[in-house]
PLY file of the C-alpha trace (Angstrom):
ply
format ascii 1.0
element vertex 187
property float x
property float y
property float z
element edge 186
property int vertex1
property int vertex2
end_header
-63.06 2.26 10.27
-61.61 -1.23 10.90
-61.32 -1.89 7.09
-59.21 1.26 6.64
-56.60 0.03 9.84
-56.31 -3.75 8.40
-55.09 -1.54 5.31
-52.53 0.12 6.36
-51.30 -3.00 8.01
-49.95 -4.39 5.04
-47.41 -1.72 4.79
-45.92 -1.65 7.97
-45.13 -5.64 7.38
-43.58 -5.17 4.06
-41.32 -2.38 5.71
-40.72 -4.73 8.83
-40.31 -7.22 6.16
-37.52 -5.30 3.91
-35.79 -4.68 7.45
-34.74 -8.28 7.12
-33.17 -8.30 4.17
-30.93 -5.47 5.15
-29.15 -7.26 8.53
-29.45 -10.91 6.00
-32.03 -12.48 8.19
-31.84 -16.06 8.65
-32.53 -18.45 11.23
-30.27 -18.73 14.02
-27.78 -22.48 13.99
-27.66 -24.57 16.85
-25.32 -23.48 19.68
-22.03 -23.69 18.85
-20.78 -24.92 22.42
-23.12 -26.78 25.10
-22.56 -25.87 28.42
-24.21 -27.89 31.89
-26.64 -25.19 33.93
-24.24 -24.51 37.03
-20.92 -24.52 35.76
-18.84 -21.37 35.64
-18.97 -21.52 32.02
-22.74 -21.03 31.70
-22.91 -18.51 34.10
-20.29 -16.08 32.70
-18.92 -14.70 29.35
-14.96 -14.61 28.82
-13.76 -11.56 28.95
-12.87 -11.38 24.99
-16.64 -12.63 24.51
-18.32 -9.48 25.96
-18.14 -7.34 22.84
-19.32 -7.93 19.24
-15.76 -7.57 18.15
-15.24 -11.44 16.60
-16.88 -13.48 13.62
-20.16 -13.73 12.92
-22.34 -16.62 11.46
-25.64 -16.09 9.81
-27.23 -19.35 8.51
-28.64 -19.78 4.64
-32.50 -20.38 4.14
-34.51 -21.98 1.11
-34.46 -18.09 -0.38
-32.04 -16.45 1.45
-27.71 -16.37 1.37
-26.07 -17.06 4.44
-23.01 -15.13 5.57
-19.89 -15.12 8.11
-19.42 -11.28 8.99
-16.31 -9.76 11.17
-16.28 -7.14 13.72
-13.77 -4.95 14.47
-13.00 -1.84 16.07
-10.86 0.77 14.81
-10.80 4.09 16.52
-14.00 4.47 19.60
-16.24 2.81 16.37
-17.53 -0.72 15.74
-17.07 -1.63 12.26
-18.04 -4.74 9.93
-17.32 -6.23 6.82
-18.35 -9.35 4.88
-16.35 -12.17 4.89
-18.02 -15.09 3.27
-21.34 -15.91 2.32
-22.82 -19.00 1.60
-25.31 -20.03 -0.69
-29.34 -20.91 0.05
-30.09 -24.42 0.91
-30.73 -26.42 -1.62
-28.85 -24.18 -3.96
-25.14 -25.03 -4.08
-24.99 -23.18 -7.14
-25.66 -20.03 -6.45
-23.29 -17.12 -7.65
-21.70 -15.72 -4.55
-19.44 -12.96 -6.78
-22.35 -10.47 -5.78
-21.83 -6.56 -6.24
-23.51 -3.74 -4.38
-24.98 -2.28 -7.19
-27.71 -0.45 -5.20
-24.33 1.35 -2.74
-23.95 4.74 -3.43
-20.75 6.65 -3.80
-17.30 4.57 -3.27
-19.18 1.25 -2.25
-21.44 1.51 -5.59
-20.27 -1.96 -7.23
-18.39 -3.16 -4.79
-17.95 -6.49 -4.23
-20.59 -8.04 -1.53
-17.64 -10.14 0.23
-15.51 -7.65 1.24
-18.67 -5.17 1.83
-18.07 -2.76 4.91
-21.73 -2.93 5.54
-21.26 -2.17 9.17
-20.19 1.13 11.00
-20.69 4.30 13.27
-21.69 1.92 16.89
-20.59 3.30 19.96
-20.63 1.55 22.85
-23.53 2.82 25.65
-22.03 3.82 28.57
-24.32 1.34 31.24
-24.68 -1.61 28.96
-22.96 -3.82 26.96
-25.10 -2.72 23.83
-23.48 -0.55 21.27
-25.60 1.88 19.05
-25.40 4.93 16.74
-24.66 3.09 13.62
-26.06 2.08 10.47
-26.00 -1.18 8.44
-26.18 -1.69 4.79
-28.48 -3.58 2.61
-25.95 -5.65 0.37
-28.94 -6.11 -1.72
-30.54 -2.66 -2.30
-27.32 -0.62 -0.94
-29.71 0.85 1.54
-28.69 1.83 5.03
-30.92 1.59 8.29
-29.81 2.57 11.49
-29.25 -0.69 14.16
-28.32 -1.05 17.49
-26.08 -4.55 18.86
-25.76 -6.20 22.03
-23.98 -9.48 23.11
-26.43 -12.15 24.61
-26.26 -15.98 25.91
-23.12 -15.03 27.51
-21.43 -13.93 24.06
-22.47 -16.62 21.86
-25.30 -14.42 20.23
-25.14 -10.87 18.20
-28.82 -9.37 18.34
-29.05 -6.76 15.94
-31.77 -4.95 15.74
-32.22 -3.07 12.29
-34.45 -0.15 11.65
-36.27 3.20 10.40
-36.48 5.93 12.78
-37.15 3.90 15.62
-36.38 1.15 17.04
-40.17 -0.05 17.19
-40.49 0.41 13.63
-37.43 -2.64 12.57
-36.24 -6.56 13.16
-34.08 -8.02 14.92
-32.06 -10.88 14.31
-29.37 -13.24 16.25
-26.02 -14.35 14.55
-23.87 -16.45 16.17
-20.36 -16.23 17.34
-17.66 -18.32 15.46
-15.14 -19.66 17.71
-13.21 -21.65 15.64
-12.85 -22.61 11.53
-14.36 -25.66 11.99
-17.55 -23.65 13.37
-17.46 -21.85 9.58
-18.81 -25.27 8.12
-15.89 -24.98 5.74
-12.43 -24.29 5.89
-11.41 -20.29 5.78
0 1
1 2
2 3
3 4
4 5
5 6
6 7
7 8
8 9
9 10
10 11
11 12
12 13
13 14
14 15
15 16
16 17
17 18
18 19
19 20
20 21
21 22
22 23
23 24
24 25
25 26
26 27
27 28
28 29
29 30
30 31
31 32
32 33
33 34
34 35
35 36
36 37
37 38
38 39
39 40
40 41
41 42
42 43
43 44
44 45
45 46
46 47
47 48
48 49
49 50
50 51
51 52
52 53
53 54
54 55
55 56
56 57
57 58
58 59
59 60
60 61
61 62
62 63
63 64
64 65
65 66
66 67
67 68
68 69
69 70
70 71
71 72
72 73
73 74
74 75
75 76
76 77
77 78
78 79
79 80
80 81
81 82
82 83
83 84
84 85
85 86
86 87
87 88
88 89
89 90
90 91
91 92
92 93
93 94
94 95
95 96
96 97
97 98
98 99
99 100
100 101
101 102
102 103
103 104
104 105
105 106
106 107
107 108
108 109
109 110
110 111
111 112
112 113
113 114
114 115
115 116
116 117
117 118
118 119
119 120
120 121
121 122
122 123
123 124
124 125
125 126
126 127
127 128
128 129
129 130
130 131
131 132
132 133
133 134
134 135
135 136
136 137
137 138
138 139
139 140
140 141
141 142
142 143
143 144
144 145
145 146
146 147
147 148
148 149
149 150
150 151
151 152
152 153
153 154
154 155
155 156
156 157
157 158
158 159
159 160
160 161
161 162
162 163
163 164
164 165
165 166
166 167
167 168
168 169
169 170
170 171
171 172
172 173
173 174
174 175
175 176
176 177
177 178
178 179
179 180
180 181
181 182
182 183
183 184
184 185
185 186
């Protein structure tokens, strides 16, 4: 009996796995700002910091791109889109003229920078989490249903990506960009 449970482990990893790949998973960067423990600053979020409405930094790996994403609202929905990405460490040459070949319908092809890979959220009515919406693989034009919420007092996005329930994904943090220089290149 325990030989048949270890193998269906496998398969719920490589799905938890794939997950990743859909919300770019890559390690979180340093903070962006430090802040002293007691200071009115480290104890609350601005105002403007208490949605996921802003840019978004994802750091590169060894085998995965990096990426700077934007948030926006338009209507009572949470959008996003693609704004830069950046290549793998130790590969500054990859090709970042990527296409969604795996999209279906009017985002089949589409360029990956650009990419509305983002939309549907609606915020929850007794938390600053927003939910409902789906995200895009860039890679395999897939899309998995996700929830957001704002953490560390707006300096983090945790997105949790996944199938059916929320149990069965990942979760990863980006980081809020509050200036160019914060982009590690000029925009």
């Amino acid at each position: 009996m325990r030989k048949k449970y270890l193998s269906s482990r496998p398969a719920l990893w490589l799905s938890a796995m794939s997950l990743t790949a859909i919300i770019a998973f890559f390690p979180p960067p340093p903070p962006l700002m430090a802040q002293e423990a007691g200071t009115p600053e480290a104890t609350a979020a601005p105002a403007q910091y208490e949605t996921p409405i802003g840019f978004w930094l994802s750091d590169a790996t060894k085998s995965q791109f990096g990426g700077v994403f934007q948030i926006y609202q338009e209507g009572a929905e949470i959008k996003g889109k693609i704004v830069r990405l950046l290549p793998r460490i130790g590969h500054p040459d990859d090709d970042l003229n990527t296409k969604c070949d795996g999209c279906d319908g009017a985002l089949k092809g589409h360029p990956t920078i650009g990419l509305p890979f983002i939309y549907g959220f609606k915020k929850e009515a007794d938390r600053a989490r927003w939910s409902g919406g789906k995200v895009i693989d860039s890679r395999s034009g897939s899309a998995y249903s996700a929830r957001m919420e704002v953490v560390e007092n707006g300096k983090k996005l945790k997105v949790r990506g996944y199938l059916g329930t929320p149990m069965l994904g990942a979760t990863v943090y980006w980081t809020r960009v509050t200036s160019k220089e914060d982009l590690r290149s000029p925009l």
